[in-house]
N, C-alpha and C positions, 0 to 999 in steps of 0.2 A: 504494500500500500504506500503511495507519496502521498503526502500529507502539503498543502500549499497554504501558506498564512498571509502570502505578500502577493494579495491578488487585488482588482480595482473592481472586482462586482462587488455591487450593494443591493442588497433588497428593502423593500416598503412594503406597510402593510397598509389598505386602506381601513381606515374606522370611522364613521358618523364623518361623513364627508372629508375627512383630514388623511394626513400621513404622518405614519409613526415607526418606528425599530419593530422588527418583528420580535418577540419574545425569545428565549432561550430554547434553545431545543429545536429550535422551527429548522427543520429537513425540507429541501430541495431536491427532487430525484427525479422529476420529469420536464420535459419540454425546453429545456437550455444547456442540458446535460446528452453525453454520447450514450451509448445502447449499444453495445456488441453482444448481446444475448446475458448469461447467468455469470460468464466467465471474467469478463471485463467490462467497469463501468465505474461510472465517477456520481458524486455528489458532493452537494454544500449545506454546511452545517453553520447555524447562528449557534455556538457554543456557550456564549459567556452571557452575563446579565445585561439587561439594555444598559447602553450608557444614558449617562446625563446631557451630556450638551456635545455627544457629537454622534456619528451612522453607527449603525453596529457591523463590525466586518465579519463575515462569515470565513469559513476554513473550506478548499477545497479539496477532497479526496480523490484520490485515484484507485481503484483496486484494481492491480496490475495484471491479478492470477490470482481467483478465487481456487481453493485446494478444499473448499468444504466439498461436504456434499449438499449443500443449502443452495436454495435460487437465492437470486440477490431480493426475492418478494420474504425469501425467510431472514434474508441477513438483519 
């Protein structure tokens, strides 16, 4: 797995007409991300708590070579 910290996507979340940091936790795994099937595939993770007074940057993954026997819908 590569792990990417120094990347320039942001996400927004909308709420009651505004924009805000999306929460902790919030997973990104379709529609911006590659797809090679169960074996290789990438995601972005908002890991840490919202900030206060600036974006929150997300972390991107790469899994290089999955070795489970899990799809990446079990990962």
């Amino acid at each position: 797995m590569f792990i990417n910290k120094r990347i320039t996507t942001r996400f927004f979340e909308k709420v009651n007409g505004g924009v805000i940091n999306p929460g902790p936790g919030t997973l990104v795994d379709t529609t911006i991300v590659k797809d090679d099937g169960d074996r290789t595939f990438d995601f972005y993770m908002v890991a840490n708590e919202n900030p206060t007074s600036a974006t929150a940057i997300p972390v991107h993954y790469q899994v290089a070579v999955n070795t489970t026997n899990l799809s990446k819908k079990e990962i």
